[in-house]
PDB file with one MODEL, atoms N, CA, C and O in Angstrom:
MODEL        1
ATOM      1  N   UNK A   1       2.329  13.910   6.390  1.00  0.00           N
ATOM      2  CA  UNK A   1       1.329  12.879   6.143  1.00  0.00           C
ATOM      3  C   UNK A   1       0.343  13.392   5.099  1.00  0.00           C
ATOM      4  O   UNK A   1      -0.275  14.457   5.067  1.00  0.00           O
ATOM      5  N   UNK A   2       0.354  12.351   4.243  1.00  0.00           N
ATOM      6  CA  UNK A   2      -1.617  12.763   3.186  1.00  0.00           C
ATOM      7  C   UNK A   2      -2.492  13.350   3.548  1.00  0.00           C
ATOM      8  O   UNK A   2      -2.871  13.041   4.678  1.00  0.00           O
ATOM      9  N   UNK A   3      -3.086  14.207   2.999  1.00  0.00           N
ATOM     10  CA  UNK A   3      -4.692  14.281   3.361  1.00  0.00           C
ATOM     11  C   UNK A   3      -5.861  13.509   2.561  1.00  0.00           C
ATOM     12  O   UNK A   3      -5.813  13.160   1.381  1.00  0.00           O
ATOM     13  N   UNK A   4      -6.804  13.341   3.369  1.00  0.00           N
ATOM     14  CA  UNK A   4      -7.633  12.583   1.913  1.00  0.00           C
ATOM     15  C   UNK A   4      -7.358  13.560   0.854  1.00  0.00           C
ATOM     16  O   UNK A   4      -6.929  14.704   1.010  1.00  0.00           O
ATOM     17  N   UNK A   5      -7.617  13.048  -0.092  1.00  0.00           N
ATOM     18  CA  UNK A   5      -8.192  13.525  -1.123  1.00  0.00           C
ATOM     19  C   UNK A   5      -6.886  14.613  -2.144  1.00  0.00           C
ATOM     20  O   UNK A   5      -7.116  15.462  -3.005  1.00  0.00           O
ATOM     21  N   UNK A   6      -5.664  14.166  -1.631  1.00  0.00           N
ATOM     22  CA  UNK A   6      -4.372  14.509  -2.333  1.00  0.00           C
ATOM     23  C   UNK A   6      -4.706  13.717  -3.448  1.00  0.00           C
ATOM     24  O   UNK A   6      -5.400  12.709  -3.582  1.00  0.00           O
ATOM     25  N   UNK A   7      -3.892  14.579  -4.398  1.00  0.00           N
ATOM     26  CA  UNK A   7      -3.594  13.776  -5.831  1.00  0.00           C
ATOM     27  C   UNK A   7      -2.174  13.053  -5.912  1.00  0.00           C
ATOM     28  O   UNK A   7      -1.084  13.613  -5.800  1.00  0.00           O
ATOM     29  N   UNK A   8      -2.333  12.136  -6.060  1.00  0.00           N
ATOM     30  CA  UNK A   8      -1.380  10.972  -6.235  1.00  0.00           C
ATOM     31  C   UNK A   8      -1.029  10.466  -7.962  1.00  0.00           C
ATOM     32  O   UNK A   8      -1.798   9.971  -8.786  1.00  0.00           O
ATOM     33  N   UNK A   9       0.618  10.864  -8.098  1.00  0.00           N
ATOM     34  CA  UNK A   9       0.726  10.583  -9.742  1.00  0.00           C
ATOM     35  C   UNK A   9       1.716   9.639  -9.694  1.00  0.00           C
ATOM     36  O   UNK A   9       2.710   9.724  -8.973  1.00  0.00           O
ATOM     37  N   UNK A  10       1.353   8.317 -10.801  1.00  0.00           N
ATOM     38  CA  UNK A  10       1.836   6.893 -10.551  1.00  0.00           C
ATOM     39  C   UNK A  10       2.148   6.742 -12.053  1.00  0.00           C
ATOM     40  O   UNK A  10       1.502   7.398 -12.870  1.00  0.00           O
ATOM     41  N   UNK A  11       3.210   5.816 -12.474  1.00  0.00           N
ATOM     42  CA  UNK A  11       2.747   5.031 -13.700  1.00  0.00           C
ATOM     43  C   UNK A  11       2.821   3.441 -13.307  1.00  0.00           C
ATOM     44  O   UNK A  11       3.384   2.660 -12.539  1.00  0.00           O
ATOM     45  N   UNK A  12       1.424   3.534 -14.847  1.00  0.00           N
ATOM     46  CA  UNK A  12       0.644   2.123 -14.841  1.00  0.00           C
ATOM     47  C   UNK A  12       1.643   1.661 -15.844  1.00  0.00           C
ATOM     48  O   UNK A  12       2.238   2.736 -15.911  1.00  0.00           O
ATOM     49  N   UNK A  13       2.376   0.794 -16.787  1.00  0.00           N
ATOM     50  CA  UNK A  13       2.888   0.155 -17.712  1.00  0.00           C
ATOM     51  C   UNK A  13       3.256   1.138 -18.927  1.00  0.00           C
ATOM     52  O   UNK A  13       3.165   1.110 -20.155  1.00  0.00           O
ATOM     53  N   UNK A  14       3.855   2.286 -17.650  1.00  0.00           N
ATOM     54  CA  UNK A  14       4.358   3.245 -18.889  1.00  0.00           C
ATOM     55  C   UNK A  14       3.846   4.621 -18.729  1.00  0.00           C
ATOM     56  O   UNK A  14       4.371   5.642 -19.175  1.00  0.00           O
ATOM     57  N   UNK A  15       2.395   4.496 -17.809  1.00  0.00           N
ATOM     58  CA  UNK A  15       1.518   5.813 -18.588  1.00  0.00           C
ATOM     59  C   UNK A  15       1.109   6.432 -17.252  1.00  0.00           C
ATOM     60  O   UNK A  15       0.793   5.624 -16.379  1.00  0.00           O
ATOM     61  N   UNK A  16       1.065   7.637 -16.970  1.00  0.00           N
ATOM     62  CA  UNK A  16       1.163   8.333 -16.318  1.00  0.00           C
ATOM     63  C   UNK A  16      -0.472   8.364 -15.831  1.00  0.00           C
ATOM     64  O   UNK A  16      -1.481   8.507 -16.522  1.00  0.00           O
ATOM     65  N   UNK A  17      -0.346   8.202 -14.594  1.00  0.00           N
ATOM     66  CA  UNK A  17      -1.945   8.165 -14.066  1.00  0.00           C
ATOM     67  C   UNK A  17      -2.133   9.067 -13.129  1.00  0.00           C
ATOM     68  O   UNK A  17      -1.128   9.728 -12.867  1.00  0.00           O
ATOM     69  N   UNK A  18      -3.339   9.378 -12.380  1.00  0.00           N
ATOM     70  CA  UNK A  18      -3.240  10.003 -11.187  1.00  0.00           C
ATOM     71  C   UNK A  18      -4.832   9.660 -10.301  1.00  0.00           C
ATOM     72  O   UNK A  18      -5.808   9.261 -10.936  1.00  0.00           O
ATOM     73  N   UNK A  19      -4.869   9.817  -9.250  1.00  0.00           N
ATOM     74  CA  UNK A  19      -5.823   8.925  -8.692  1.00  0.00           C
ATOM     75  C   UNK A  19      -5.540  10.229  -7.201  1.00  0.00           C
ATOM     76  O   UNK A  19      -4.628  11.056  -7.225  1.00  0.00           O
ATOM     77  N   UNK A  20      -6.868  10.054  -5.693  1.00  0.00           N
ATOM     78  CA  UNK A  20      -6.605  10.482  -4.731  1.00  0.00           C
ATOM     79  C   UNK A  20      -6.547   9.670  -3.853  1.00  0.00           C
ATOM     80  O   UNK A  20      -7.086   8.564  -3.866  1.00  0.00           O
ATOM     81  N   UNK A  21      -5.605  10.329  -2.632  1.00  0.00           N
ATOM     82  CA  UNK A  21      -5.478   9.198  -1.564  1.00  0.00           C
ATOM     83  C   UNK A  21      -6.738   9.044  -0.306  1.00  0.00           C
ATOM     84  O   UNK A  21      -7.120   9.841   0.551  1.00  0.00           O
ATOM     85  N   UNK A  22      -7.150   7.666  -0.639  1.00  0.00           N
ATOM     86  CA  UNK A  22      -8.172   7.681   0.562  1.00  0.00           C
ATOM     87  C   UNK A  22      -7.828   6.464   1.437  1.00  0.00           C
ATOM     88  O   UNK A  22      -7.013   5.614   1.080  1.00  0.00           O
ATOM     89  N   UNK A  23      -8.535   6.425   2.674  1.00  0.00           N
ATOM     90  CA  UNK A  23      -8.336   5.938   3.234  1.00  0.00           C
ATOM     91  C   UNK A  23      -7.254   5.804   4.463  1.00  0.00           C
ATOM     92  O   UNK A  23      -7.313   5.018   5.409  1.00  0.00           O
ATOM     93  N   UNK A  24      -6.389   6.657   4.221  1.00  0.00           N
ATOM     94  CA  UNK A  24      -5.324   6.961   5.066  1.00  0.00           C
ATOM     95  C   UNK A  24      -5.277   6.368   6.473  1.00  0.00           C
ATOM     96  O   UNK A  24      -6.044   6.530   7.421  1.00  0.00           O
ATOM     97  N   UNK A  25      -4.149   5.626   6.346  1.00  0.00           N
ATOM     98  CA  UNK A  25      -4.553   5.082   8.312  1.00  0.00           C
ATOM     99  C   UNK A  25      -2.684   5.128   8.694  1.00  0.00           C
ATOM    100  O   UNK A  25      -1.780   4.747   7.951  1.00  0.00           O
ATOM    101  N   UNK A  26      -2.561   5.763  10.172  1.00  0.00           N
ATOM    102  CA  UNK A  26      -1.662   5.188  10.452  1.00  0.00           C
ATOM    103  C   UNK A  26      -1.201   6.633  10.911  1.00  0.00           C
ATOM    104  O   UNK A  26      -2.119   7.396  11.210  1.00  0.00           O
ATOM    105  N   UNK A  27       0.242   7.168  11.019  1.00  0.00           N
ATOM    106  CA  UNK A  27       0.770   8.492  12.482  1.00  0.00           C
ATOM    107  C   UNK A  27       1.648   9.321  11.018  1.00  0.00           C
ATOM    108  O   UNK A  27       1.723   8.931   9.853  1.00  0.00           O
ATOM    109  N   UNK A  28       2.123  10.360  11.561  1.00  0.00           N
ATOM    110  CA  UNK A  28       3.210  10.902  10.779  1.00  0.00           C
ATOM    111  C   UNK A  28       4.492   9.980  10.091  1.00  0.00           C
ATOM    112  O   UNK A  28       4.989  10.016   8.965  1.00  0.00           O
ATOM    113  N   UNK A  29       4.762   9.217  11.186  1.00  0.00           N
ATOM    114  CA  UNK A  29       6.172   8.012  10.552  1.00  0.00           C
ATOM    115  C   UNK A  29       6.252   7.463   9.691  1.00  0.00           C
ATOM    116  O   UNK A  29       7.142   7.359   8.846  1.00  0.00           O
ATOM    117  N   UNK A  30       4.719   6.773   9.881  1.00  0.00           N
ATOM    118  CA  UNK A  30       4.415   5.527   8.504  1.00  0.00           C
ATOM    119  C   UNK A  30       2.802   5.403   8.263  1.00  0.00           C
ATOM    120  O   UNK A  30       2.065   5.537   9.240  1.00  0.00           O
ATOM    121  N   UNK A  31       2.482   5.256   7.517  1.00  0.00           N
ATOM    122  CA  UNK A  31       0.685   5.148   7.201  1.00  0.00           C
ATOM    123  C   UNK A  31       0.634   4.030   5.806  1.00  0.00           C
ATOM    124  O   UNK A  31       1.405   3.556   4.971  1.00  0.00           O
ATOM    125  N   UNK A  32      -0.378   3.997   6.073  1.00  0.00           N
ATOM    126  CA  UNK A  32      -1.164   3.249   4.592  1.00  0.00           C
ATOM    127  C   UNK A  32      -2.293   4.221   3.823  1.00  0.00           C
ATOM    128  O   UNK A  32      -2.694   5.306   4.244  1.00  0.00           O
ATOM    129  N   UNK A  33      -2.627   3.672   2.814  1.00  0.00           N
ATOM    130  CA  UNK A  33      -3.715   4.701   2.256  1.00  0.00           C
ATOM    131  C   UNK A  33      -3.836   3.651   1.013  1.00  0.00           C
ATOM    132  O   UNK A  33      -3.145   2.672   0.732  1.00  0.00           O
ATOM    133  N   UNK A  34      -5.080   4.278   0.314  1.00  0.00           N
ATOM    134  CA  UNK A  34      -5.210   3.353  -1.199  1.00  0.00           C
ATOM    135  C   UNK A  34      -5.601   4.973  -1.949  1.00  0.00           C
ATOM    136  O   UNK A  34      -5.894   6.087  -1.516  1.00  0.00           O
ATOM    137  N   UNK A  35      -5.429   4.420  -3.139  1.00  0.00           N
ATOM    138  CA  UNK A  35      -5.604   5.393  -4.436  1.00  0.00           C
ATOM    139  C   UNK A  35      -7.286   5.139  -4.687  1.00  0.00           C
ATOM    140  O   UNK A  35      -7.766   4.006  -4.726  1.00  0.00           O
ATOM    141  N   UNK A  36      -7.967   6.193  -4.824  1.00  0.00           N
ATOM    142  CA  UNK A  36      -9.167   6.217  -5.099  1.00  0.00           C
ATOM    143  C   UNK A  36      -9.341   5.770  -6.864  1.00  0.00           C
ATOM    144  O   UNK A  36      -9.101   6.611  -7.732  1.00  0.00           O
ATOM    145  N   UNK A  37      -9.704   4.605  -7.149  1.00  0.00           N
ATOM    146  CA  UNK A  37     -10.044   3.771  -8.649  1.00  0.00           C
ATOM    147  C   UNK A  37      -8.959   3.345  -8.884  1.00  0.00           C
ATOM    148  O   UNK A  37      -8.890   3.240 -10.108  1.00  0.00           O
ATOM    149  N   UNK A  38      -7.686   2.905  -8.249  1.00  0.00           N
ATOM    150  CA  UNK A  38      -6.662   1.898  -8.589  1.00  0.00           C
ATOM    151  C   UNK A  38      -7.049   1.040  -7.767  1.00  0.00           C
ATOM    152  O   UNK A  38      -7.463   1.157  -6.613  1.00  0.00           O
ATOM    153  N   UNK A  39      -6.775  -0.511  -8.921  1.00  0.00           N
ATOM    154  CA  UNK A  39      -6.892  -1.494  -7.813  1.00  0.00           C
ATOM    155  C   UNK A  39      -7.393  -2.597  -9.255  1.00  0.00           C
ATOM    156  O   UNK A  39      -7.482  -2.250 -10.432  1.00  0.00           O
ATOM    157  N   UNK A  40      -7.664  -4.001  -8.655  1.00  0.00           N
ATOM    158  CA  UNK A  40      -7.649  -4.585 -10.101  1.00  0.00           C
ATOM    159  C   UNK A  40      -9.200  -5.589  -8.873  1.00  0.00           C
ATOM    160  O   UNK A  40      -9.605  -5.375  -7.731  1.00  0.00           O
ATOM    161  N   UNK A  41      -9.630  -6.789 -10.115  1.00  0.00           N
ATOM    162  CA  UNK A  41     -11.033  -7.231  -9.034  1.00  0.00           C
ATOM    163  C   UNK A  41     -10.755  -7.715  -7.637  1.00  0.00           C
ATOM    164  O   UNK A  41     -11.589  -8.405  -7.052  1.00  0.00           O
ATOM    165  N   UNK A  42      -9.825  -7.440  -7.184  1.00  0.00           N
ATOM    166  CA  UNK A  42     -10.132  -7.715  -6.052  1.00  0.00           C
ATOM    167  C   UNK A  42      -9.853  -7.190  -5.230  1.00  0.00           C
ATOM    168  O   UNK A  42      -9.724  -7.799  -4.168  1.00  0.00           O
ATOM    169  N   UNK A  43      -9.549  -5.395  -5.317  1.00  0.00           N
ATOM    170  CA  UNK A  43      -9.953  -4.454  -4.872  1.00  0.00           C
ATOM    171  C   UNK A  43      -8.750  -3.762  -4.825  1.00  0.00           C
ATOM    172  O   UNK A  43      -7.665  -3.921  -5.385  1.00  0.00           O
ATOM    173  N   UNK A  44      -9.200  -2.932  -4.006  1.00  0.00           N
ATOM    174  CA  UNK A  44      -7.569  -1.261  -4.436  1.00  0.00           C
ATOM    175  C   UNK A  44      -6.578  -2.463  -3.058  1.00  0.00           C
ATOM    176  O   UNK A  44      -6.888  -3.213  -2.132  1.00  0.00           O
ATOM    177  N   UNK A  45      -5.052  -1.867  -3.884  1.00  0.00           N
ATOM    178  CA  UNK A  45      -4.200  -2.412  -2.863  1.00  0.00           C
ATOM    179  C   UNK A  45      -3.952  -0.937  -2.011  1.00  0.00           C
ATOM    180  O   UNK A  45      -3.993   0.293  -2.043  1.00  0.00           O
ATOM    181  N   UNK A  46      -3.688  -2.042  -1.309  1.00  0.00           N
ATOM    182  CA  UNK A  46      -2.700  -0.952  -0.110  1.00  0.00           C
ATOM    183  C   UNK A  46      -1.776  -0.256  -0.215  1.00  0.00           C
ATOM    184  O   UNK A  46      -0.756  -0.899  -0.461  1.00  0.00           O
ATOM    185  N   UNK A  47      -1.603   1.011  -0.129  1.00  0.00           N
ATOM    186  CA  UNK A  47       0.261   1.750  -0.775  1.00  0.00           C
ATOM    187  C   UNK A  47       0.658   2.002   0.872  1.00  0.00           C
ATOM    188  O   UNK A  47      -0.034   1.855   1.880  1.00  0.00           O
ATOM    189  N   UNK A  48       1.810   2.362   0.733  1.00  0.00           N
ATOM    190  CA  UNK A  48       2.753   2.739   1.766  1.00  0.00           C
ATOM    191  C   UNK A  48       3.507   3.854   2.003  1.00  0.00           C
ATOM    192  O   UNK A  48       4.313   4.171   1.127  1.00  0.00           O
ATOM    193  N   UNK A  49       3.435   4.446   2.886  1.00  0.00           N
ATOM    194  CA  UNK A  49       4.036   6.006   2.741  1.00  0.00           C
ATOM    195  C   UNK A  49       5.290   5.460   2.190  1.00  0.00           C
ATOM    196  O   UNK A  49       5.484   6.116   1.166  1.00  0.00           O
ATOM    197  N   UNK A  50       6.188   4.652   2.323  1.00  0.00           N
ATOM    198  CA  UNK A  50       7.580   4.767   2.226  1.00  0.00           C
ATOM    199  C   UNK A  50       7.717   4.680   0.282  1.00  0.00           C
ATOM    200  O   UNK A  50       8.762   4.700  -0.367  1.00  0.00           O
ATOM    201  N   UNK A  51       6.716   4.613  -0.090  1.00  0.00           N
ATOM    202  CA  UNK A  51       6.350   4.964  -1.973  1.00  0.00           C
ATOM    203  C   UNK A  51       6.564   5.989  -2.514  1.00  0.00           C
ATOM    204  O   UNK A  51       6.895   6.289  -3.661  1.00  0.00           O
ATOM    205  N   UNK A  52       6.263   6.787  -1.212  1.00  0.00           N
ATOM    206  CA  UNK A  52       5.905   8.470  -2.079  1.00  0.00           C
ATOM    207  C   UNK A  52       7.935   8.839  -2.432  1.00  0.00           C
ATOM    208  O   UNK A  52       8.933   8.458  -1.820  1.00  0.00           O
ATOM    209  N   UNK A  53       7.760   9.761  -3.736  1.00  0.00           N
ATOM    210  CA  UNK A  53       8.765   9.795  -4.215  1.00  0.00           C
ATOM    211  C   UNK A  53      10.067   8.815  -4.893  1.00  0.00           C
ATOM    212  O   UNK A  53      11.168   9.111  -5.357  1.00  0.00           O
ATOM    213  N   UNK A  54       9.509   7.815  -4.740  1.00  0.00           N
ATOM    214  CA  UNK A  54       9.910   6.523  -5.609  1.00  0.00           C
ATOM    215  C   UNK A  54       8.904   5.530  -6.832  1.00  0.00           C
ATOM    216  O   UNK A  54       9.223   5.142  -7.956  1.00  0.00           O
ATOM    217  N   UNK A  55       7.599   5.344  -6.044  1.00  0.00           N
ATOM    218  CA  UNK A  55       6.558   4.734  -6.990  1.00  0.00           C
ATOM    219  C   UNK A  55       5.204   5.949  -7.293  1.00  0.00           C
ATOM    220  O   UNK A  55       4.455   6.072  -8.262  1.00  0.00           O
ATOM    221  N   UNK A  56       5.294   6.622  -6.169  1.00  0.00           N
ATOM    222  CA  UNK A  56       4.065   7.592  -6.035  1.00  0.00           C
ATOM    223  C   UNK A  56       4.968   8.655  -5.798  1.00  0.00           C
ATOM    224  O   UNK A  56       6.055   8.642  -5.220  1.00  0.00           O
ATOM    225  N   UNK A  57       3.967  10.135  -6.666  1.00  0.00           N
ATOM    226  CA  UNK A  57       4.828  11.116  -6.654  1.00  0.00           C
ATOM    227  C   UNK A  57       3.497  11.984  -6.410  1.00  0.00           C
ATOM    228  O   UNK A  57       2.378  11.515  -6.618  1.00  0.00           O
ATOM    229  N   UNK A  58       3.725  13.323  -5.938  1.00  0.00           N
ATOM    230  CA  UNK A  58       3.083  14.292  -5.084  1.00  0.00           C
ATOM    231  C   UNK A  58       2.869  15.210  -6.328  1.00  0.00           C
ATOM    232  O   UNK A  58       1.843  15.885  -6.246  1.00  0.00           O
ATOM    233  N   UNK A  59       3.738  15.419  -7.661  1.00  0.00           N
ATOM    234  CA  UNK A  59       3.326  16.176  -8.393  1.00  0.00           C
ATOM    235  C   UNK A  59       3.210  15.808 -10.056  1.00  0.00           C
ATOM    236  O   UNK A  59       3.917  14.815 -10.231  1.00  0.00           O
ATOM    237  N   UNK A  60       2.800  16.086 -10.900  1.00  0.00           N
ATOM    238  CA  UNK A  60       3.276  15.754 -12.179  1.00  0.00           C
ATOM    239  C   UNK A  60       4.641  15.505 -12.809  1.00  0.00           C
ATOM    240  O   UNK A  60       5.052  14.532 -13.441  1.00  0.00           O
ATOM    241  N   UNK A  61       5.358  16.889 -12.392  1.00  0.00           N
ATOM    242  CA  UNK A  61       6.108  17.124 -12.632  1.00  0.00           C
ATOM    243  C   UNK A  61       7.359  16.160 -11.964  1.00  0.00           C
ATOM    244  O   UNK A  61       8.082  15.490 -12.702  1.00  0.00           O
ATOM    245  N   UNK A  62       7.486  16.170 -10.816  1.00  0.00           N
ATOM    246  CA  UNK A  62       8.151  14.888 -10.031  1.00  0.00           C
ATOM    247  C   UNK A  62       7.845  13.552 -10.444  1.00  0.00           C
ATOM    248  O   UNK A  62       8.476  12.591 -10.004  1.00  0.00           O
ATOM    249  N   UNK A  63       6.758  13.424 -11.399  1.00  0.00           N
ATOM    250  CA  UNK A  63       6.757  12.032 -11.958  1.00  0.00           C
ATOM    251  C   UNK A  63       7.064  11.954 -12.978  1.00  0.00           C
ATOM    252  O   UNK A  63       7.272  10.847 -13.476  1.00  0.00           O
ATOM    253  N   UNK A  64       7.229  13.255 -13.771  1.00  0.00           N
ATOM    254  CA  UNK A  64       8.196  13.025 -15.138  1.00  0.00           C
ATOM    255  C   UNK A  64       9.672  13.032 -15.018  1.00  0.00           C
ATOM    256  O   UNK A  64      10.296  12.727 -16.034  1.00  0.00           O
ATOM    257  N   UNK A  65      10.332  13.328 -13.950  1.00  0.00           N
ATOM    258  CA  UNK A  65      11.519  12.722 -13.688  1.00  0.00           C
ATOM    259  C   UNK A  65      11.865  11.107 -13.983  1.00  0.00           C
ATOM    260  O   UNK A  65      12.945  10.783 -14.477  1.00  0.00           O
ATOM    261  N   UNK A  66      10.961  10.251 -13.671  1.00  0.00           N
ATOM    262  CA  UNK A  66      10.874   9.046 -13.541  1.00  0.00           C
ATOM    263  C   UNK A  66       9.965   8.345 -14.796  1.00  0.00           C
ATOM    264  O   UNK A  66       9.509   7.202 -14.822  1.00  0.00           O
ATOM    265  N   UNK A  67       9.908   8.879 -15.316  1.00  0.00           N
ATOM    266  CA  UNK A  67       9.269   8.335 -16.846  1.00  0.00           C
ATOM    267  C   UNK A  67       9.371   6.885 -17.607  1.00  0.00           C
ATOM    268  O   UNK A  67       8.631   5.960 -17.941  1.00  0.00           O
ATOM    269  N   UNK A  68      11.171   7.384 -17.689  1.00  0.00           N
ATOM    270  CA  UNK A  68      11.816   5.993 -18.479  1.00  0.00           C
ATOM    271  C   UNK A  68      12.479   5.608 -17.293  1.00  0.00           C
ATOM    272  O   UNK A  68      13.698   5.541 -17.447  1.00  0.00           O
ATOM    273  N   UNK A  69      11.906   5.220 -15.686  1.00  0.00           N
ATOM    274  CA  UNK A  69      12.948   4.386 -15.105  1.00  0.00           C
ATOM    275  C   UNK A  69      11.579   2.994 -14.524  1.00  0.00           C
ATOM    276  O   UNK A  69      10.869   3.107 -13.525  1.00  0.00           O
ATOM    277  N   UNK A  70      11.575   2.288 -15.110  1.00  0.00           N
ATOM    278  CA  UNK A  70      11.127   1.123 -14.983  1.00  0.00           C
ATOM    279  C   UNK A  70      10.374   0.421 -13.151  1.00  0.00           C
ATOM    280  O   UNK A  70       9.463  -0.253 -12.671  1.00  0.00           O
ATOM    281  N   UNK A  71      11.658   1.268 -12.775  1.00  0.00           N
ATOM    282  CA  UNK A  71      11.580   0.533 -10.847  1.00  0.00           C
ATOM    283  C   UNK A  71      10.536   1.335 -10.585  1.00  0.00           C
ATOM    284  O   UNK A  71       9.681   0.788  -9.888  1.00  0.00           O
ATOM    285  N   UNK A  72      10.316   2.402 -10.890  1.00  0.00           N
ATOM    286  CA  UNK A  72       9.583   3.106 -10.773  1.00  0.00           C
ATOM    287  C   UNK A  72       8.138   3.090 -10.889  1.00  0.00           C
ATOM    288  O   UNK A  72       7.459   3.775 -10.124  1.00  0.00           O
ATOM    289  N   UNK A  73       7.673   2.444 -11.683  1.00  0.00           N
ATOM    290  CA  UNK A  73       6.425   1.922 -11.981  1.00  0.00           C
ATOM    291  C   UNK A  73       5.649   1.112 -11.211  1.00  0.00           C
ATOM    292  O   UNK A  73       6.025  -0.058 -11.283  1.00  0.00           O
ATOM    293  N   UNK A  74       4.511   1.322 -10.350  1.00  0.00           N
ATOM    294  CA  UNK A  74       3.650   1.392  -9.556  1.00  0.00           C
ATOM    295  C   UNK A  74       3.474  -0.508  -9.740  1.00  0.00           C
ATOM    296  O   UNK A  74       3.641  -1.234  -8.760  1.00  0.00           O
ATOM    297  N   UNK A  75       3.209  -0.937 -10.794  1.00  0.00           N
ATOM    298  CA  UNK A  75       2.967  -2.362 -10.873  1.00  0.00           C
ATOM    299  C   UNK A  75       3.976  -2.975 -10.653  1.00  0.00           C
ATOM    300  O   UNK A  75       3.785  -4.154 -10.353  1.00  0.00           O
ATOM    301  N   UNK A  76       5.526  -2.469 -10.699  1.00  0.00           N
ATOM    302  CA  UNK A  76       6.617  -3.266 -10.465  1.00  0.00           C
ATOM    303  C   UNK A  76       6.655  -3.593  -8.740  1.00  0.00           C
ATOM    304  O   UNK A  76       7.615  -4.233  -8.311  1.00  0.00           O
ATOM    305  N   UNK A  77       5.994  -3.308  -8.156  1.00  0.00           N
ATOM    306  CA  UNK A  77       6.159  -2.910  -6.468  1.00  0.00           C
ATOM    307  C   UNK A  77       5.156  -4.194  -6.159  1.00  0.00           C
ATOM    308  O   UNK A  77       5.143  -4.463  -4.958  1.00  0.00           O
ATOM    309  N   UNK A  78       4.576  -4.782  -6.718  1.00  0.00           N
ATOM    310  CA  UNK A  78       3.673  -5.865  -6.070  1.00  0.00           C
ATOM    311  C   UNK A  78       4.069  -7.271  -6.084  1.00  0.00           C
ATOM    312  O   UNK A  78       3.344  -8.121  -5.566  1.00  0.00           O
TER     313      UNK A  78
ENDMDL
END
């Protein structure tokens, strides 16, 4: 599970971002959390553990694997 304040690396429409996880709710299985300054006006969405390593990645480097793959991209998921 997250701790607050993990760094979380996403891409926005291409570009490699990174933001921390706050908010965290929920057990080892499954949780929610939001990215600390993602979010558009009407406020941060909700992510889902089942993201990490597909839309949200734990390191830089694990998110440059996923660069040029499109599904991948954090805005495609909404």
């Amino acid at each position: 599970m997250l701790k607050e304040g993990t760094t979380i690396y996403f891409y926005v429409q291409g570009y490699l971002m990174q933001g921390k996880a706050v908010h965290i709710q929920g057990d080892e299985q499954a949780y929610t959390f939001h990215i600390e300054g993602y979010g558009a006006c009407a406020g941060p969405h909700v992510l889902h553990s089942s993201q990490l390593h597909h839309t949200l990645f734990l390191s830089e480097e694990e998110a440059k694997l996923y660069q040029n793959i499109e599904a991948a991209y954090l805005e495609n998921t909404f």
